[in-house]
PDB file of N, CA, C, O and CB in Angstrom:
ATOM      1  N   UNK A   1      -1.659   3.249  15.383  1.00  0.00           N
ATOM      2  CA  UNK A   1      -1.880   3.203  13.955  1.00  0.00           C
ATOM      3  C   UNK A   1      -1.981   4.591  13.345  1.00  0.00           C
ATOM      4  O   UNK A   1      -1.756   4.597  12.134  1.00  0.00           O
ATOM      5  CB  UNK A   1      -3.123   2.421  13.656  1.00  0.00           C
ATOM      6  N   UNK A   2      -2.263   5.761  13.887  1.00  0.00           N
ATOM      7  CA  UNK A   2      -2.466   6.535  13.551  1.00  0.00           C
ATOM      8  C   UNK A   2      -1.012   7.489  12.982  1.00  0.00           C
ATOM      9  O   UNK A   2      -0.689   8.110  11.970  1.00  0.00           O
ATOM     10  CB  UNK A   2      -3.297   6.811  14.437  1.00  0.00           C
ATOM     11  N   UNK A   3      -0.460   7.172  14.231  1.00  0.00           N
ATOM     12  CA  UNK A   3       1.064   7.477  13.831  1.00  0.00           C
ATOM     13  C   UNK A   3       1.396   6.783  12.572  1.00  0.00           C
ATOM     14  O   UNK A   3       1.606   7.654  11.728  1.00  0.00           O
ATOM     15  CB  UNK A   3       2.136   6.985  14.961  1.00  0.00           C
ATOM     16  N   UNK A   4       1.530   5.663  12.093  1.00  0.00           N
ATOM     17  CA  UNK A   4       2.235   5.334  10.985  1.00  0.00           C
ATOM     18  C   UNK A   4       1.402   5.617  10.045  1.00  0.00           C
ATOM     19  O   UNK A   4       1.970   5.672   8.954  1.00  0.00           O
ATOM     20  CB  UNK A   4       2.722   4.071  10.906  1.00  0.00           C
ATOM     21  N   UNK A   5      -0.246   5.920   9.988  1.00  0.00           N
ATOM     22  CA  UNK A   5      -0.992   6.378   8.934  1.00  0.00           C
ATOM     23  C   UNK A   5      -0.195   7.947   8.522  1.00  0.00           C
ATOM     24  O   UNK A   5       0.161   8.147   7.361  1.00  0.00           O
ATOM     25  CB  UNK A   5      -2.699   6.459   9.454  1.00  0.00           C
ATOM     26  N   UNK A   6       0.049   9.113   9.737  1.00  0.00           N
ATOM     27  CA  UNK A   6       0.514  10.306   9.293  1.00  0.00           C
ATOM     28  C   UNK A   6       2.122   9.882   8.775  1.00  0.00           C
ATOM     29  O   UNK A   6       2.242  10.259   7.610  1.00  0.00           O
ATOM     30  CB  UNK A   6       0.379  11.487  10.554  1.00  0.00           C
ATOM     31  N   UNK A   7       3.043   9.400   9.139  1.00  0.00           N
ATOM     32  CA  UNK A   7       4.205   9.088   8.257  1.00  0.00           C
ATOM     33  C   UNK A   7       4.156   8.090   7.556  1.00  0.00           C
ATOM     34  O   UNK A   7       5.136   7.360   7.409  1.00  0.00           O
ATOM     35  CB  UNK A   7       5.278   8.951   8.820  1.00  0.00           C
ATOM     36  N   UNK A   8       2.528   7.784   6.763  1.00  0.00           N
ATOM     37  CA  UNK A   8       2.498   7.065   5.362  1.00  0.00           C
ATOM     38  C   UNK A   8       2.842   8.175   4.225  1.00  0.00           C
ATOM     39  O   UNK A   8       3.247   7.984   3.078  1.00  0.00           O
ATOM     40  CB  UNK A   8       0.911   6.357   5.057  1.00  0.00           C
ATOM     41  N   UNK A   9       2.535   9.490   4.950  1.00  0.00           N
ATOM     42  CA  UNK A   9       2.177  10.578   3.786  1.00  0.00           C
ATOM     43  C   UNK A   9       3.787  10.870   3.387  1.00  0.00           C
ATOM     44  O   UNK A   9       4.000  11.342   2.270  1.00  0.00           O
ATOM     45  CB  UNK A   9       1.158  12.213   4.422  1.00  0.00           C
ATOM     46  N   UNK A  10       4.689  10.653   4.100  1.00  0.00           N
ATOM     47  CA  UNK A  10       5.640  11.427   4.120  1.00  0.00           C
ATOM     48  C   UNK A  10       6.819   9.958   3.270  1.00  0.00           C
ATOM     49  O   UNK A  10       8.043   9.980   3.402  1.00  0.00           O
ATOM     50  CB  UNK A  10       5.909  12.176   5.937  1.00  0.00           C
ATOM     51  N   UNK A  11       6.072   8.851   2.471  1.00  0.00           N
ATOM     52  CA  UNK A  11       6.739   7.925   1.731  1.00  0.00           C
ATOM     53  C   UNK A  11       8.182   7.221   2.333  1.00  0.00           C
ATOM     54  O   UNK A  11       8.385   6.775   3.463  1.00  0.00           O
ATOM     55  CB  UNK A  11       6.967   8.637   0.480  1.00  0.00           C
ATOM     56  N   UNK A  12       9.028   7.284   1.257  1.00  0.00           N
ATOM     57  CA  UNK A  12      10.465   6.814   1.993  1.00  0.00           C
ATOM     58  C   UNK A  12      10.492   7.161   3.201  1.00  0.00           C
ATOM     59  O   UNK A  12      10.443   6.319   4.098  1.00  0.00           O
ATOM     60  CB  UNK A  12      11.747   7.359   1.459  1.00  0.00           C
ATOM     61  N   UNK A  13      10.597   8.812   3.499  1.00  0.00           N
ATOM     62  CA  UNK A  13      11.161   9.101   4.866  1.00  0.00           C
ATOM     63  C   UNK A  13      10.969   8.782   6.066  1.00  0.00           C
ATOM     64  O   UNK A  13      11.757   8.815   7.011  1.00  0.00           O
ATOM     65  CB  UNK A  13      11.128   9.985   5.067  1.00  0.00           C
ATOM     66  N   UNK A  14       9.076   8.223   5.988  1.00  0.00           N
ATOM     67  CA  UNK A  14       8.344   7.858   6.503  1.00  0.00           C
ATOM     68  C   UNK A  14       8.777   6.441   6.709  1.00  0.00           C
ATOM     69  O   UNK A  14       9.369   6.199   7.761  1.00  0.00           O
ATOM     70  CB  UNK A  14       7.313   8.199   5.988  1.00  0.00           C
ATOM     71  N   UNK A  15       8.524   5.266   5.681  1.00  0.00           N
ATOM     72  CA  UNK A  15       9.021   4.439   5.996  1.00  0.00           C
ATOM     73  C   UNK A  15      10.527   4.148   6.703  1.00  0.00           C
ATOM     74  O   UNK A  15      10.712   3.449   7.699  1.00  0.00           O
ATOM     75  CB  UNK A  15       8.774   4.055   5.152  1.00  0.00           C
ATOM     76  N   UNK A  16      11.596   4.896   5.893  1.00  0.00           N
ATOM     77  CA  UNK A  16      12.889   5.148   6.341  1.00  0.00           C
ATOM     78  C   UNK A  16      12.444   5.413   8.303  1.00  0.00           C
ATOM     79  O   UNK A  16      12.799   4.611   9.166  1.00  0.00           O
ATOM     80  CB  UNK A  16      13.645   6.742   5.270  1.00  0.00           C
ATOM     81  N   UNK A  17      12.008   6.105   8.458  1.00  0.00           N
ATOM     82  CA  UNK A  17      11.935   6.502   9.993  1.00  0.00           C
ATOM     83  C   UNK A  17      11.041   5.065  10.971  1.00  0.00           C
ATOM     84  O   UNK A  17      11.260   5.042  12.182  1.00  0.00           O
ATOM     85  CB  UNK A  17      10.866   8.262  10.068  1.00  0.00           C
ATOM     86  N   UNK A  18      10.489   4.424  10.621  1.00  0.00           N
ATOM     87  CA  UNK A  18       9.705   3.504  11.404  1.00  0.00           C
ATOM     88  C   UNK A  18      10.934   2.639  11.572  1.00  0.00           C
ATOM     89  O   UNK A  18      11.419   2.391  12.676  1.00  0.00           O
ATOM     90  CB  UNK A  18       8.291   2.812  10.705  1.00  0.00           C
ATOM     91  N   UNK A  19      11.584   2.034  10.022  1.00  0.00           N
ATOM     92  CA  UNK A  19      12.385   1.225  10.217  1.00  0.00           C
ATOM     93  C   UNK A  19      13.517   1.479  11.051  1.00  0.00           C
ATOM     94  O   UNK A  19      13.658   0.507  11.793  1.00  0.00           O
ATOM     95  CB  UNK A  19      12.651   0.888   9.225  1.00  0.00           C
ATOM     96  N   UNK A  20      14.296   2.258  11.240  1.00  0.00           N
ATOM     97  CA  UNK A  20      15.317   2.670  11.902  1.00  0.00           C
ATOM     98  C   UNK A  20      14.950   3.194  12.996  1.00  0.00           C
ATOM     99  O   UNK A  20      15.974   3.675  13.481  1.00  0.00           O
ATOM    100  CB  UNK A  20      16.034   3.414  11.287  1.00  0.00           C
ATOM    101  N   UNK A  21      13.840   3.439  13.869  1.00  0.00           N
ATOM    102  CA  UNK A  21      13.424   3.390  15.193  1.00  0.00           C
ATOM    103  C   UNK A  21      13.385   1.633  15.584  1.00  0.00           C
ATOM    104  O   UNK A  21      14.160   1.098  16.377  1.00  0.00           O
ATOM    105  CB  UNK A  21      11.863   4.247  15.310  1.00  0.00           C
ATOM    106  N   UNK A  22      12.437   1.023  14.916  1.00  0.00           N
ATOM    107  CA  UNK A  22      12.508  -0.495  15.264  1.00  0.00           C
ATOM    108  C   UNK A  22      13.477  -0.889  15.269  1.00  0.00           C
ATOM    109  O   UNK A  22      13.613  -1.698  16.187  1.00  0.00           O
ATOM    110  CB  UNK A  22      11.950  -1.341  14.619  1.00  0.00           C
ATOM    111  N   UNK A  23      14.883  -0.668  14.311  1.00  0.00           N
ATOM    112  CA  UNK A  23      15.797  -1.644  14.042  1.00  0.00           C
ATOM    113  C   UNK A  23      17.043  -0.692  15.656  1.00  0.00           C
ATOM    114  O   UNK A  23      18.057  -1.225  16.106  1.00  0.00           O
ATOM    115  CB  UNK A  23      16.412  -1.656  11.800  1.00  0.00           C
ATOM    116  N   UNK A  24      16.559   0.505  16.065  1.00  0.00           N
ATOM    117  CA  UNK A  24      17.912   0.920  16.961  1.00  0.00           C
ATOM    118  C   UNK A  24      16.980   0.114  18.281  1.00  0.00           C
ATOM    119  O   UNK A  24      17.651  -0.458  19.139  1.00  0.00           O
ATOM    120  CB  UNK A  24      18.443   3.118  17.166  1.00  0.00           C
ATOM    121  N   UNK A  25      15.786   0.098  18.379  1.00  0.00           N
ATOM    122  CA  UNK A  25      15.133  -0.877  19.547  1.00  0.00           C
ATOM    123  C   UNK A  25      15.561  -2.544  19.682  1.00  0.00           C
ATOM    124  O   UNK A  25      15.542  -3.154  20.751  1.00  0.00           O
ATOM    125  CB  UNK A  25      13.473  -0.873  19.259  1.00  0.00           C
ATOM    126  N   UNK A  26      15.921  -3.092  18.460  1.00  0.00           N
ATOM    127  CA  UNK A  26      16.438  -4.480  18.068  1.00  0.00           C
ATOM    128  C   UNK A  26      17.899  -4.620  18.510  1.00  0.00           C
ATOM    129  O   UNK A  26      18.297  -5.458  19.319  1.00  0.00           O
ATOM    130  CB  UNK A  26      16.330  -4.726  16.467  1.00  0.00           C
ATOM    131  N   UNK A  27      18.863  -3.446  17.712  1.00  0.00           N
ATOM    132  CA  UNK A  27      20.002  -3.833  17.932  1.00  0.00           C
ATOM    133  C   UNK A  27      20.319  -3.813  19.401  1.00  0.00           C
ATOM    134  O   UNK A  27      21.031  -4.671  19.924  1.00  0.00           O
ATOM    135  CB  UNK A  27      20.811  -3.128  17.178  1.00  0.00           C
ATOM    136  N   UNK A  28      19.612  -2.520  20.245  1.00  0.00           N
ATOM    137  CA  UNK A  28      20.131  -2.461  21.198  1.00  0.00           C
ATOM    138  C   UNK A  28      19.681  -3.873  22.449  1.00  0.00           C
ATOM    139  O   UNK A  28      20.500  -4.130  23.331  1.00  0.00           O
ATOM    140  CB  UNK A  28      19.841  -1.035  21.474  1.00  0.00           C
ATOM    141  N   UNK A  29      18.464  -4.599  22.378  1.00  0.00           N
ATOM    142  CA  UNK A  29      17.677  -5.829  23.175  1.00  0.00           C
ATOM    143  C   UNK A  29      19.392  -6.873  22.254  1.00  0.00           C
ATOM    144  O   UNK A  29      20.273  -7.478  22.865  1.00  0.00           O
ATOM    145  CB  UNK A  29      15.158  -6.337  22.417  1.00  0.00           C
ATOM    146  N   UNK A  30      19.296  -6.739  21.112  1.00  0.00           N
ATOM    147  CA  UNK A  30      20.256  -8.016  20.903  1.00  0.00           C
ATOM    148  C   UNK A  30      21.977  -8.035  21.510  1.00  0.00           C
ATOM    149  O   UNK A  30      22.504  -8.907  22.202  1.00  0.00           O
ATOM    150  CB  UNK A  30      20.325  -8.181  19.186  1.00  0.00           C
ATOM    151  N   UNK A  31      22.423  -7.099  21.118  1.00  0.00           N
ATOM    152  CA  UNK A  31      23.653  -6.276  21.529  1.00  0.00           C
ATOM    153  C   UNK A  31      23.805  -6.777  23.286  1.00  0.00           C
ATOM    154  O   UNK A  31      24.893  -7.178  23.697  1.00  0.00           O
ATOM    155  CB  UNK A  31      23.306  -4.315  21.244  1.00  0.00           C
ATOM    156  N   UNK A  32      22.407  -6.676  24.345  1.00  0.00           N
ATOM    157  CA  UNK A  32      22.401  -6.708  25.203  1.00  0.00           C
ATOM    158  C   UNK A  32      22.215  -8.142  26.008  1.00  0.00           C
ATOM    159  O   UNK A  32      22.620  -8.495  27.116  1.00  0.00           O
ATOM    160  CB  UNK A  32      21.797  -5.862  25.252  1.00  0.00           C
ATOM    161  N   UNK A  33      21.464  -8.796  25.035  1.00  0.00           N
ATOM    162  CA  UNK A  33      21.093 -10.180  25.064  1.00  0.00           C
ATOM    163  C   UNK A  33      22.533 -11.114  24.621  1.00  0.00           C
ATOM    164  O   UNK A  33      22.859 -12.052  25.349  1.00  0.00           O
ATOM    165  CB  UNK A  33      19.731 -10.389  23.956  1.00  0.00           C
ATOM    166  N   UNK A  34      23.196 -10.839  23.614  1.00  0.00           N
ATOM    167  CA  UNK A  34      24.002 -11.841  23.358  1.00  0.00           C
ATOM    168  C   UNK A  34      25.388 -11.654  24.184  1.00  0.00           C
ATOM    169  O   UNK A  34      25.923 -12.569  24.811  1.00  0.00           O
ATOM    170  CB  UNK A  34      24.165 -11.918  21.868  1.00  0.00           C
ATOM    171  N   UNK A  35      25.902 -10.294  24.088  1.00  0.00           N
ATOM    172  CA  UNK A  35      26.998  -9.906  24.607  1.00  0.00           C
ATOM    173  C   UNK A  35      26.920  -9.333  26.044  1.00  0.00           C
ATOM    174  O   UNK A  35      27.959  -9.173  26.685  1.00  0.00           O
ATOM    175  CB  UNK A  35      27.512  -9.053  23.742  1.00  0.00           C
ATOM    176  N   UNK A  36      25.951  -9.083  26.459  1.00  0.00           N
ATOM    177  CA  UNK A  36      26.050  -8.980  28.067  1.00  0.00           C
ATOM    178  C   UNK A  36      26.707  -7.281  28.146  1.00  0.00           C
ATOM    179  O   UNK A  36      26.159  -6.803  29.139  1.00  0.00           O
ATOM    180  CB  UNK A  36      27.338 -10.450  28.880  1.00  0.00           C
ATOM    181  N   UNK A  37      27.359  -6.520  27.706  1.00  0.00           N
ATOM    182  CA  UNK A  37      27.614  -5.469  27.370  1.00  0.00           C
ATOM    183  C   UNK A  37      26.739  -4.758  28.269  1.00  0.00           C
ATOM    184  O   UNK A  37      25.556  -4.902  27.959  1.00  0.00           O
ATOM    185  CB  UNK A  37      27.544  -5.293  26.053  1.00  0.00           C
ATOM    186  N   UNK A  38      26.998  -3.840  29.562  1.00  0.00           N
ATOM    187  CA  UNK A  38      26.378  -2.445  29.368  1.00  0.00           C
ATOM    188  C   UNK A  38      25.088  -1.847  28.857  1.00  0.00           C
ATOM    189  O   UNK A  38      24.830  -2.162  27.695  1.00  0.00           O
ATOM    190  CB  UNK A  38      27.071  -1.936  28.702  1.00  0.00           C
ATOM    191  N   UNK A  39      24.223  -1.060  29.458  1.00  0.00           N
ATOM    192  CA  UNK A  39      22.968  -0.996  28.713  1.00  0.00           C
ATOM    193  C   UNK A  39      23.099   0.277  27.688  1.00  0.00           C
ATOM    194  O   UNK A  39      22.499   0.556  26.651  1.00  0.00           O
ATOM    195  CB  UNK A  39      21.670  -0.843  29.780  1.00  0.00           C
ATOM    196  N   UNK A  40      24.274   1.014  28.517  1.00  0.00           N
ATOM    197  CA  UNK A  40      24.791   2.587  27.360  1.00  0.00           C
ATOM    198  C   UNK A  40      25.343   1.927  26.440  1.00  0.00           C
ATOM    199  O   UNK A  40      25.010   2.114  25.269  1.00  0.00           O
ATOM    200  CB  UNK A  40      26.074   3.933  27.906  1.00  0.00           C
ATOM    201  N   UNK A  41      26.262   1.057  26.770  1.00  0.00           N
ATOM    202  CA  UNK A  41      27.287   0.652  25.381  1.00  0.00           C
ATOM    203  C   UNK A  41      26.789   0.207  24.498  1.00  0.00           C
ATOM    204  O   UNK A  41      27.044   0.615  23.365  1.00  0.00           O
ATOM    205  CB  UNK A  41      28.290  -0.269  25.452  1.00  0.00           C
ATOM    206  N   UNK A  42      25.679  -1.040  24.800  1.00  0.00           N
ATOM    207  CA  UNK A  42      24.079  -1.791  23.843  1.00  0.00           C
ATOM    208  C   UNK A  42      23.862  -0.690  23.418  1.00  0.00           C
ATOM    209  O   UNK A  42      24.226  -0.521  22.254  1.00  0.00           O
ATOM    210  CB  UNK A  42      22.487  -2.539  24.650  1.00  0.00           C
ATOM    211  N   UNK A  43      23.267   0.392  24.056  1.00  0.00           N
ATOM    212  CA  UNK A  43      22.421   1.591  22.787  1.00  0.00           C
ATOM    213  C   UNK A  43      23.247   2.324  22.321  1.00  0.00           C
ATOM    214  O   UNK A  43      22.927   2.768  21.218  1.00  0.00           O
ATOM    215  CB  UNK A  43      21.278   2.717  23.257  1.00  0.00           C
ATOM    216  N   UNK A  44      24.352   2.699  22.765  1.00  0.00           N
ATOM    217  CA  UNK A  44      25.373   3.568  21.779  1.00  0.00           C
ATOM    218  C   UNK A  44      25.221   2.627  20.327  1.00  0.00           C
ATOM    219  O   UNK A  44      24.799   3.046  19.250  1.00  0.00           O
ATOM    220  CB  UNK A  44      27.311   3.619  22.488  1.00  0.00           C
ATOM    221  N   UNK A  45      25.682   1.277  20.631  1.00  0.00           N
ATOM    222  CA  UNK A  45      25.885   0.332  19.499  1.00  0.00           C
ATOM    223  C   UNK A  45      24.636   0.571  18.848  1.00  0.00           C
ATOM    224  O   UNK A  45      24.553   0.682  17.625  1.00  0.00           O
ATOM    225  CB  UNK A  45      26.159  -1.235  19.868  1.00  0.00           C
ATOM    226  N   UNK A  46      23.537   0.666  19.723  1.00  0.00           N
ATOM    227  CA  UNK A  46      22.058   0.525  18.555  1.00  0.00           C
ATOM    228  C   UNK A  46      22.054   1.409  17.878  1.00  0.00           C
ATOM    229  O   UNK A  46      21.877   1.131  16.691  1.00  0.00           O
ATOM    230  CB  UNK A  46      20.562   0.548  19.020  1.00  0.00           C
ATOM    231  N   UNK A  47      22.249   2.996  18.255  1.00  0.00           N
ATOM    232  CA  UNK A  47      22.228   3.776  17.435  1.00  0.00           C
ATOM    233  C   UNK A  47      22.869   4.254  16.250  1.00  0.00           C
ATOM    234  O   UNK A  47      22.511   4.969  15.314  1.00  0.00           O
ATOM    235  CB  UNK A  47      22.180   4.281  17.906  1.00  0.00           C
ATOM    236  N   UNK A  48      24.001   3.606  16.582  1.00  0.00           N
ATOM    237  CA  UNK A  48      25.282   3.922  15.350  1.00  0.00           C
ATOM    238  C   UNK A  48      24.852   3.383  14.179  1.00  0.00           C
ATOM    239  O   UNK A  48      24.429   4.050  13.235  1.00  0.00           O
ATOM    240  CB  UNK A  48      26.844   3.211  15.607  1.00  0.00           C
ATOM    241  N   UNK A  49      24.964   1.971  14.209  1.00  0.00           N
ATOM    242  CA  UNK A  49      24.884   1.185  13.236  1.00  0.00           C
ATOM    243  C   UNK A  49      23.076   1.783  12.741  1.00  0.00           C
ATOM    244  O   UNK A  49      22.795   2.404  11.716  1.00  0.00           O
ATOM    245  CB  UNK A  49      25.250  -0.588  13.808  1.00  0.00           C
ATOM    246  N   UNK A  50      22.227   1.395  13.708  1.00  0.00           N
ATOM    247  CA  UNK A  50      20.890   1.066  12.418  1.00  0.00           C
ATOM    248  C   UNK A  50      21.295   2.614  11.622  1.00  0.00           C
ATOM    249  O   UNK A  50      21.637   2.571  10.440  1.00  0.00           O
ATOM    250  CB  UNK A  50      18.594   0.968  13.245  1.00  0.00           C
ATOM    251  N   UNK A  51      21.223   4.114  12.440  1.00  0.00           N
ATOM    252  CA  UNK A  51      21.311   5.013  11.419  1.00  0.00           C
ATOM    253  C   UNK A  51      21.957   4.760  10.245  1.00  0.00           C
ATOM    254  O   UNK A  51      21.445   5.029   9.158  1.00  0.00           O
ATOM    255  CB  UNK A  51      21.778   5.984  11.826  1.00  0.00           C
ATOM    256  N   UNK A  52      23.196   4.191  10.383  1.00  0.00           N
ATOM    257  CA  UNK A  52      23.836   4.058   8.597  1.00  0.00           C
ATOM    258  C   UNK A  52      23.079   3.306   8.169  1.00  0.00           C
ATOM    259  O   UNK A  52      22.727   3.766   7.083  1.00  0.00           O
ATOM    260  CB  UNK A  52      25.359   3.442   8.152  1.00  0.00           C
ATOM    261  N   UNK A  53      22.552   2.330   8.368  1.00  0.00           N
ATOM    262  CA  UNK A  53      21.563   1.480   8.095  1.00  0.00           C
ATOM    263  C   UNK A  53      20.465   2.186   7.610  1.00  0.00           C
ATOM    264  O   UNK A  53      19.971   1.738   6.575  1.00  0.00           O
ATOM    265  CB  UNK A  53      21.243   0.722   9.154  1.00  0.00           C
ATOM    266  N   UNK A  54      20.010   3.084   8.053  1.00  0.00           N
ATOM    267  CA  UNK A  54      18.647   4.163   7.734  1.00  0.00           C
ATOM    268  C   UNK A  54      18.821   4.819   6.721  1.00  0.00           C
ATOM    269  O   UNK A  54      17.892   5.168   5.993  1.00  0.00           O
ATOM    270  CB  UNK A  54      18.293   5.258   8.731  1.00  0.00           C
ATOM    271  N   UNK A  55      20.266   5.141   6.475  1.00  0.00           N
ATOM    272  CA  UNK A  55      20.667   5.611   4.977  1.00  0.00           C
ATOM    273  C   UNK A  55      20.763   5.114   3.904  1.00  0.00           C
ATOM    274  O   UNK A  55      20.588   5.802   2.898  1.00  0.00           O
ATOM    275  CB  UNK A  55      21.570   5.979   4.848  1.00  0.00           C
ATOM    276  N   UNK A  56      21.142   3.454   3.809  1.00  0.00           N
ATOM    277  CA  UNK A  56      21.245   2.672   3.255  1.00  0.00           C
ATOM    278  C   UNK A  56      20.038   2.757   2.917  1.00  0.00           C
ATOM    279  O   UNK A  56      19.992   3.287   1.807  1.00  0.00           O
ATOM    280  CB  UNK A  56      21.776   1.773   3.667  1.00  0.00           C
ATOM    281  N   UNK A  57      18.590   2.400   3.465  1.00  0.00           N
ATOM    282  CA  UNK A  57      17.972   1.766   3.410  1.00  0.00           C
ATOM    283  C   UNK A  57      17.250   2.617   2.272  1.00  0.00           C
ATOM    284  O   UNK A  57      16.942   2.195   1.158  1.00  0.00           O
ATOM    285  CB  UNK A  57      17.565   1.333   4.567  1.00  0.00           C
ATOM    286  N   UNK A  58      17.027   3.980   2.805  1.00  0.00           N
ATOM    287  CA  UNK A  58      16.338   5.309   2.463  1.00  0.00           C
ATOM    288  C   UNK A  58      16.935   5.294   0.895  1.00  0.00           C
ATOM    289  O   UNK A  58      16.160   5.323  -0.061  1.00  0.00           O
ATOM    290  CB  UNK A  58      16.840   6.821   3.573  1.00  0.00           C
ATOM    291  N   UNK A  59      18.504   5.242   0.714  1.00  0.00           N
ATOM    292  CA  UNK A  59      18.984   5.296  -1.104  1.00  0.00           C
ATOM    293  C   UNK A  59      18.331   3.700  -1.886  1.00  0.00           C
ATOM    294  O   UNK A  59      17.979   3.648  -3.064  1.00  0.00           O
ATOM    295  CB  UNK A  59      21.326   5.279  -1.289  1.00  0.00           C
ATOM    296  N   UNK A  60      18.294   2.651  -1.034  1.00  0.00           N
ATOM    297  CA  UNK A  60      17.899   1.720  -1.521  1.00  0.00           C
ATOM    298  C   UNK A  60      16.645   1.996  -1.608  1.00  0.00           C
ATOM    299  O   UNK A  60      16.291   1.319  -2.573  1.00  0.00           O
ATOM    300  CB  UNK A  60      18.228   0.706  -1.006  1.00  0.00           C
ATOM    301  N   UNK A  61      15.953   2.421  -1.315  1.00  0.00           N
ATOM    302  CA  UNK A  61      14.145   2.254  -1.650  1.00  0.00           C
ATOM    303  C   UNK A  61      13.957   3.190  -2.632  1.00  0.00           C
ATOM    304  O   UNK A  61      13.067   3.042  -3.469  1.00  0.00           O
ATOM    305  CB  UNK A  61      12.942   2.651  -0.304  1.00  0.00           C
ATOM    306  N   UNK A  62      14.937   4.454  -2.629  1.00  0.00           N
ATOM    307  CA  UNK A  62      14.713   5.661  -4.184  1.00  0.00           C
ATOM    308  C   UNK A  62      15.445   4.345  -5.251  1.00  0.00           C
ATOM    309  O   UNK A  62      14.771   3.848  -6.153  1.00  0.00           O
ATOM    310  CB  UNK A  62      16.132   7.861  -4.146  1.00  0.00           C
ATOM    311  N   UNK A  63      16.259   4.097  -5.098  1.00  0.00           N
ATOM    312  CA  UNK A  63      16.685   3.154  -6.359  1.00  0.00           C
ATOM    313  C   UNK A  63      16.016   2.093  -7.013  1.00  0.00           C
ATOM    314  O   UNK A  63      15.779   2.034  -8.220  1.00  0.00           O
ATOM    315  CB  UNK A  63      17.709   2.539  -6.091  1.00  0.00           C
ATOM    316  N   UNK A  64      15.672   1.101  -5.987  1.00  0.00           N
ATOM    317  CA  UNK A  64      14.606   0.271  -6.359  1.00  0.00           C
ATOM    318  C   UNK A  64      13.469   0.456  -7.032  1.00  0.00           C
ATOM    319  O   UNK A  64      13.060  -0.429  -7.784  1.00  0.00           O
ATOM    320  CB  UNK A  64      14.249  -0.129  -5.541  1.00  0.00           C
ATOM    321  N   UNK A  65      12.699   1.791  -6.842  1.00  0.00           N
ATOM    322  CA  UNK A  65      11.465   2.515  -7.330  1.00  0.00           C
ATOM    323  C   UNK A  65      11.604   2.946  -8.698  1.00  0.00           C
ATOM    324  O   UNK A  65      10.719   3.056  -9.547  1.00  0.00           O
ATOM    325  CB  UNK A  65      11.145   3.716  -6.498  1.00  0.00           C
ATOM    326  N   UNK A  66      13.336   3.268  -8.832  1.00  0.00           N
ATOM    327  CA  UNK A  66      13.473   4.047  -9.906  1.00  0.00           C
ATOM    328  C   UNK A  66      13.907   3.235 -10.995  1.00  0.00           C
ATOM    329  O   UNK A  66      13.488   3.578 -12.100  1.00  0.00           O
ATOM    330  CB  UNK A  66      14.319   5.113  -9.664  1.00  0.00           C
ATOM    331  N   UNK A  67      14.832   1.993 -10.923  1.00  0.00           N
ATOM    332  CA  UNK A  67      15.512   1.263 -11.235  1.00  0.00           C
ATOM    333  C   UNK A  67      14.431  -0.261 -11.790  1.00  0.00           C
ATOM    334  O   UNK A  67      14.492  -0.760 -12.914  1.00  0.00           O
ATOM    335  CB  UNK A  67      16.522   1.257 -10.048  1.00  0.00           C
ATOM    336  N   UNK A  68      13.807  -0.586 -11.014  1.00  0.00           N
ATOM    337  CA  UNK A  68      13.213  -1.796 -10.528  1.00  0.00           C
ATOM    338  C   UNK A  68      12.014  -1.421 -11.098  1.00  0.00           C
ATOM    339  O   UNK A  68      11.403  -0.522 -10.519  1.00  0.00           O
ATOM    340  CB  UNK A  68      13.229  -2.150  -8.969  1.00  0.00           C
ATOM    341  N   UNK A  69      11.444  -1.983 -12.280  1.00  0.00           N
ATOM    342  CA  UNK A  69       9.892  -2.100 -12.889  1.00  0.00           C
ATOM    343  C   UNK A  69       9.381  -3.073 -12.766  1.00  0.00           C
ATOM    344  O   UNK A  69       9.665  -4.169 -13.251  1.00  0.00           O
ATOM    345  CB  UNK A  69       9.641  -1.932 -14.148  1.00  0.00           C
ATOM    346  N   UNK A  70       8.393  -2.711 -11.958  1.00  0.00           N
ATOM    347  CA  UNK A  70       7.299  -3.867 -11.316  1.00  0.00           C
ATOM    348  C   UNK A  70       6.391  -4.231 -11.846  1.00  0.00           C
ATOM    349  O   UNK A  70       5.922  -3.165 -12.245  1.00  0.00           O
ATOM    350  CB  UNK A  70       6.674  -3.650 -10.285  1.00  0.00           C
ATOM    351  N   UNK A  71       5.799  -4.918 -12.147  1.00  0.00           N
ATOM    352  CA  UNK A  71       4.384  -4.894 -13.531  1.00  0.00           C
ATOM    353  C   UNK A  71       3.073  -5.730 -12.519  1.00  0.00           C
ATOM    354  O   UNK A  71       1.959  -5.937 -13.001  1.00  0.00           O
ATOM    355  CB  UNK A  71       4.950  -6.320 -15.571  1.00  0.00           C
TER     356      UNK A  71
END
């Protein structure tokens, strides 16, 4: 807990970074689970994808904040 308390401070990037550690740990267990694939080829795959994914995610959360009025 302490870890995600110090990259609370650090907002998006922070969040941006938890999510895209969890999600390259996901793709690569699923990648490996469904397709039987290799355990390099599973994490090559994990890593590729969630990072664009991490970018996505990171412009989507400045937009939403900026865009998106919450009341």
């Amino acid at each position: 807990m302490v870890i995600l308390k110090r990259l609370s401070k650090f907002g998006t990037l922070g969040l941006t970074t938890v999510y895209t550690v969890g999600h390259i740990f996901i793709a690569m267990a699923c990648t490996f689970v469904i397709t039987g694939a290799p355990l390099n080829l599973a994490a090559a795959d994990a890593i590729i994808e969630p990072v664009i994914n991490g970018f996505w995610f990171a412009f989507l959360h400045k937009a939403w904040g900026k865009y998106i009025i919450v009341s």
